[in-house]
N, C-alpha and C positions, 0 to 999 in steps of 0.2 A: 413299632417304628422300624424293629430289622425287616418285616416280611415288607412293610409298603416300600423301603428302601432298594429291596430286592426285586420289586415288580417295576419300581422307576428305571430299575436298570438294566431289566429286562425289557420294558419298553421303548430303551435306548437305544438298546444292543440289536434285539429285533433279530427276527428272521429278515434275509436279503436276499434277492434271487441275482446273480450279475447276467444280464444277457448279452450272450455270447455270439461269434458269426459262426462259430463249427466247435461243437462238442469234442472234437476229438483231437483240438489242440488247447481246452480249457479242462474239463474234466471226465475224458476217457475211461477214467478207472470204475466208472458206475455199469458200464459197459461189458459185456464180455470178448474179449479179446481185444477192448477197446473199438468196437465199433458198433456204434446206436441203430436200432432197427429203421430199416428201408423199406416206408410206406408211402410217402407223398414227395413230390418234387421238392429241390431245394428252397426254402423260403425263399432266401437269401436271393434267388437266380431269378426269381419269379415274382414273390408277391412279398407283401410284408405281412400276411396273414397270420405267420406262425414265428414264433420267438425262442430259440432255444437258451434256458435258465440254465444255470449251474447254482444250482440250492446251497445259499450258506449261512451259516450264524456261527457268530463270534470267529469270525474270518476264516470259517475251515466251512469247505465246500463237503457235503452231506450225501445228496442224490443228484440228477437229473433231472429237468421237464422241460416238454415240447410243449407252448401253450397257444393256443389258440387265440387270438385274440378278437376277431369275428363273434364267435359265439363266446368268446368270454368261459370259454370251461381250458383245462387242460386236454391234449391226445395223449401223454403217456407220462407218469413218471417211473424212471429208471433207475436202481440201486445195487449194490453188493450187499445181498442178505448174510450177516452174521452172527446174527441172537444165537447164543448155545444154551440159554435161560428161558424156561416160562415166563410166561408177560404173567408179571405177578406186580409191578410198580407200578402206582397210580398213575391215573392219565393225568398228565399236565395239566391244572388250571389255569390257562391264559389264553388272550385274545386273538385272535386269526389276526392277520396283519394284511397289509398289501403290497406289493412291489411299489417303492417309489420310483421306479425305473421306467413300469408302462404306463402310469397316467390315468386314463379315464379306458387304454386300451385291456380294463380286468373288472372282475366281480368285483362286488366290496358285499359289507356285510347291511348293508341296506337291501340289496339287492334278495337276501334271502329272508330278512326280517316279515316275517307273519304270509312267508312262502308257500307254505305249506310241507318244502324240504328242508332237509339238514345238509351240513356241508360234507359233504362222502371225501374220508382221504385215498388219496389215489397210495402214495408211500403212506401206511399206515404205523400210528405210535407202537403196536405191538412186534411192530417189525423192526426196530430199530435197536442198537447197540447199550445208546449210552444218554445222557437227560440233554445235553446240547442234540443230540441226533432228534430225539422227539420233538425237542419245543423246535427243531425248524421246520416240521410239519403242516408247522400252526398261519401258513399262507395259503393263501386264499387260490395261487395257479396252481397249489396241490391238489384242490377238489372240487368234485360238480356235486349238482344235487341230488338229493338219493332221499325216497320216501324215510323215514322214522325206521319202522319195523325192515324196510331191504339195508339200512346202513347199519342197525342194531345186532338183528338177528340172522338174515340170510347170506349178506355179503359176507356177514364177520365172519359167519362159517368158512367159506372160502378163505377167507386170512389167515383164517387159524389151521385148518387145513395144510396150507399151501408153510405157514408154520410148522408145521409139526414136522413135514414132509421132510422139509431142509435141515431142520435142526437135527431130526434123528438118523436121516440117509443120507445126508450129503454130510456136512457139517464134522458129526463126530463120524466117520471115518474118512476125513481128512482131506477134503475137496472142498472146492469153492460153488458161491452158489453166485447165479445173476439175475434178478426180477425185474420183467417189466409190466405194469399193471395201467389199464386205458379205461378210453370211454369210446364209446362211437355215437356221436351228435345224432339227433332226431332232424327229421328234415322232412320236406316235402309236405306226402299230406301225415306222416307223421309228428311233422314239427309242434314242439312246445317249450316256452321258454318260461322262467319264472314268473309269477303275477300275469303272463298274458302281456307283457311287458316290449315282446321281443328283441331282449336287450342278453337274457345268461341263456344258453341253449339248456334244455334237460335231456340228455343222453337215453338212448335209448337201450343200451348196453352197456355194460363194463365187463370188461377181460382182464387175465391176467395168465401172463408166461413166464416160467421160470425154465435155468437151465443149471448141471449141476455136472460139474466137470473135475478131474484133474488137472493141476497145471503144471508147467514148467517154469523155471527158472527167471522167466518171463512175466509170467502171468499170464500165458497162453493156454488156452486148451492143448494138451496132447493130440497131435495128429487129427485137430479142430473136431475130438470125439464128445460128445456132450450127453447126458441125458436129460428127454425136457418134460413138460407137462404142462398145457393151458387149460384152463377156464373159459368160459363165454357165460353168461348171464344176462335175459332179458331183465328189464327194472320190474315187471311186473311177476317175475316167476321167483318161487321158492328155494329152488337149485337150480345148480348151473349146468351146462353140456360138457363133461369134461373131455381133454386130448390128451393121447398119448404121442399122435401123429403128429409134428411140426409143421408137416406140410398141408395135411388138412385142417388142421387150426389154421393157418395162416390164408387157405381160399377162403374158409368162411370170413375173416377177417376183408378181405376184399369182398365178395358179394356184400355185407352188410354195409360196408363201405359206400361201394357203387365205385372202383375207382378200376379203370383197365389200366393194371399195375400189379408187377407181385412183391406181396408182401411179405418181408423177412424179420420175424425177432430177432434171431440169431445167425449172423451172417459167418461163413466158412470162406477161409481164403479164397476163394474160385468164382465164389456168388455175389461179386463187387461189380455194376459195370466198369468200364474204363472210364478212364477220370477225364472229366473232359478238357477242353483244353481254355482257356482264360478270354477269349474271344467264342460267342457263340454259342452259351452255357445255358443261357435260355431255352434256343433251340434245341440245345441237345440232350436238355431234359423232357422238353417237349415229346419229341421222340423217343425217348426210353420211357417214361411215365407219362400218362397222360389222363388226368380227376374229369371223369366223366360228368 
């Protein structure tokens, strides 16, 4: 009777995403220096295609995601990694949820049912702190699909990787870490969605960037100095491409793309444009980004 009483109330309580108009006056702290990477035009200014979540359960906001609502997958979720423990606790037994927020604009778990994919977390349970931090994983804007064996065995590699990396060089000596982990949608004549359905995109890539800094008093990076390392991973390969370079990770992220636009994980005071002004916003994203 305790554990169905505990699962009733865990079905209550739920993971919730709130979707927000700017991350960076709802939950910045997922962010490094407090500011979300600069890939695609403002939604907001342009399209309603993309929905930025601030990830919560039991009313404390968790991560980040930028989702998609077109193809129904996530582009990024973003977090502060702080595991200083081996993922040694069981994965959560509980049910992937949905935002009651977007409606019909999200996956559900029909949509992956006798898919042939698994739900791939973008913010992965092993990465997470603490039992409220995992089970808000458990939404559905957190993941695309991802073959059996690349979400098991080959991505996980990269998790635990990108694990280990943080927990033993950044972590214990005394720096902050920042992760943001993507997909990049199949399209054109690569496009393929679930069932042939074309309703969930299935990504043709997943990435992931991490940054690992000193802070100040702030929460800032010192002197915006960072050290990074990304990932790229085709769905069909073994291993991933890795970067040491930020900036050639970040073209390839635009070539795969397709988008004449530069892309930044991690922005430095200097690499903002100016902000536009409240009148004209369209336009003026127009002209600094422009999704081919």
């Amino acid at each position: 009777m305790k554990l169905l009483a505990a699962l009733l109330l865990l079905l209550t309580l739920g993971a919730l995403g709130d979707v927000v108009d700017d991350f960076t006056k709802h939950c910045s702290q997922f962010f490094l220096d407090g500011k979300p990477p600069r890939m695609f035009p403002d939604s907001n200014a342009v399209s309603d295609d993309y929905k930025q979540i601030c990830q919560k359960y039991k009313n404390k906001y968790h991560y980040a995601t930028l989702y998609d609502t077109k193809r129904k997958i996530p582009v990024y979720s973003a977090y502060e990694f702080k595991r200083t423990e081996d993922c040694t606790v069981p994965r959560p037994r509980i049910q992937f949820k949905t935002d009651s927020q977007l409606g019909q604009d999200q996956a559900s778990d029909a949509d992956y049912l006798n898919s042939g994919y698994t739900r791939g977390h973008l913010y992965p349970v092993c990465h997470t702190d603490s039992e409220d931090a995992a089970k808000s994983t458990f939404i559905l804007t957190n993941v695309a699909p991802q073959e059996e064996k690349f979400n098991g065995i080959f991505w996980a590699k990269v998790e635990d990787e990108v694990r280990e990396t943080l927990r033993k060089d950044c972590l214990n000596k005394g720096r902050q870490a920042y992760v943001v982990t993507g997909v990049v949608p199949s399209h054109e004549q690569d496009l393929k969605t679930l069932k042939d359905e074309g309703k969930v995109n299935v990504p043709t890539h997943f990435w992931n960037a991490y940054s690992c800094c000193k802070t100040d008093a702030n929460n800032n990076c010192d002197n915006n100095k960072y050290e990074f390392g990304g990932y790229i991973m085709h769905k069909d390969a073994e291993a991933p491409e890795k970067y040491g370079d930020q900036n050639i990770f970040e073209d390839e992220l635009k070539n795969l793309y397709k988008i004449d636009c530069k892309v930044k994980m991690f922005s430095d005071a200097n690499s903002q444009p100016p902000a536009p002004s409240s009148s004209g916003q369209q336009a003026w994203w127009k002209n600094w980004c422009s999704v081919l």
